[in-house]
N, C-alpha and C positions, 0 to 999 in steps of 0.2 A: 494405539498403533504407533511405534516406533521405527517407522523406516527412516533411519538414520541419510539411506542416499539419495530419499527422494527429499527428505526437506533440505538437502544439501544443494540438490539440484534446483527450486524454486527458489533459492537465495544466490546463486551460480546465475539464473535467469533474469533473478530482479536486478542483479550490479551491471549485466548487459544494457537492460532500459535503463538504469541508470547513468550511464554514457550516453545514449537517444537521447535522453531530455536535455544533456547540453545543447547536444545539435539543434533540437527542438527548440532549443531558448534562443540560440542563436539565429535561427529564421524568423523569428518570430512568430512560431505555431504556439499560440499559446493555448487553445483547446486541445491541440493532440497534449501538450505539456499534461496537464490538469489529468486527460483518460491514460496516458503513459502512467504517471504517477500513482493513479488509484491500481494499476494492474499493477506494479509495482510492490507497493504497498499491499496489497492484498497477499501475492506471491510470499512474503517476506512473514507478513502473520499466520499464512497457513503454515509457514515450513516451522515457526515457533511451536504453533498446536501437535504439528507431526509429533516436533522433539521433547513434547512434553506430554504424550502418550495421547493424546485427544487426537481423533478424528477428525479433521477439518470438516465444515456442509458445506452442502455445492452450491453454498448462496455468495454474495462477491461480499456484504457486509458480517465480519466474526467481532464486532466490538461486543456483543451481549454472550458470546463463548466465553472473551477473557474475561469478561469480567465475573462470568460464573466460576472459573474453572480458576481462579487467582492464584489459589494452595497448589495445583500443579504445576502452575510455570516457575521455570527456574528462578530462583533466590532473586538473583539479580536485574530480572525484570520486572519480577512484583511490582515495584513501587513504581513503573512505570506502566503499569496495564491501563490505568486510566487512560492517560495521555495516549497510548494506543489505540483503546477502545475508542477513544473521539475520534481521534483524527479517522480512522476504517469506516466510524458512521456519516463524519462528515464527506469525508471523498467520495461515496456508497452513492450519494444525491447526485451528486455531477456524474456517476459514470455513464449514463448513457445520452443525458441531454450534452457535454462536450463532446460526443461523437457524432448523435443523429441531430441533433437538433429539435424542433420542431415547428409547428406551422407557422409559430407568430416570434421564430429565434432561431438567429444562425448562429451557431458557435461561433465563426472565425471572428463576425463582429462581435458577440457576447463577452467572452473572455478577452479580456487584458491582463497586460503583462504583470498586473501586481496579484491576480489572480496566479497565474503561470509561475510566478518567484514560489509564492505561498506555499503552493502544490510540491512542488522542486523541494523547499526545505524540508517539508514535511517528510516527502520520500526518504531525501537524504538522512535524516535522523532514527528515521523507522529500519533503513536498511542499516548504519551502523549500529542503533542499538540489538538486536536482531545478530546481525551478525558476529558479537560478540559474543553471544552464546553457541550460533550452530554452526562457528568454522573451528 
């Protein structure tokens, strides 16, 4: 499936949260930082799948899509699909405990700022490599 506007539009959405996570660094949210980031990132790899005729699934982690699907992504990401595939499985863990929490963990104490930076670079490199192909 190549809908060229929609994976345009999930890379349009993710440069949005990627202006939030300053803000966010700048208060020091560092759990919203961390679940901004993985929606982020997520957004940014489905609209790669778009553009490279795959299907996105409606699950939040696609690091075992690229790395199936290698031979279809553009030339110029190949040799970056690892380092994508990780970083999507790694973010995938934190998306819902930096949001809800749980009984015995609060996010806002949980996460620290060196977590929050981590998260941030990772975004920021996912969306520029990413958007190198789908703008």
């Amino acid at each position: 499936m190549k809908n060229k506007d929609l994976a345009t539009d999930y890379l349009t959405r993710a440069g949005h949260r990627l202006a939030a996570l300053e803000v966010l660094l700048e208060r020091k949210s560092f759990a919203d930082v961390v679940r901004e980031s993985q929606e982020l990132i997520e957004l940014c790899l489905k609209a790669l799948l778009r553009i490279s005729g795959i299907d996105p699934p409606r699950s939040h982690d696609v690091s075992e899509i690229l790395t199936d699907n290698l031979l279809r992504l553009p030339k110029e990401i190949q040799t970056h699909a690892t380092a994508l595939a990780k970083i999507s499985k790694k973010m995938r863990r934190d998306r819902e405990l930096s949001f809800y929490g749980s009984e015995d963990l609060t996010p806002s104490d949980f996460y620290k700022e060196e977590d929050a930076q981590e998260a941030f670079q990772d975004a920021k490199w996912v969306y520029s490599t990413c958007r190198r192909v789908i703008s």
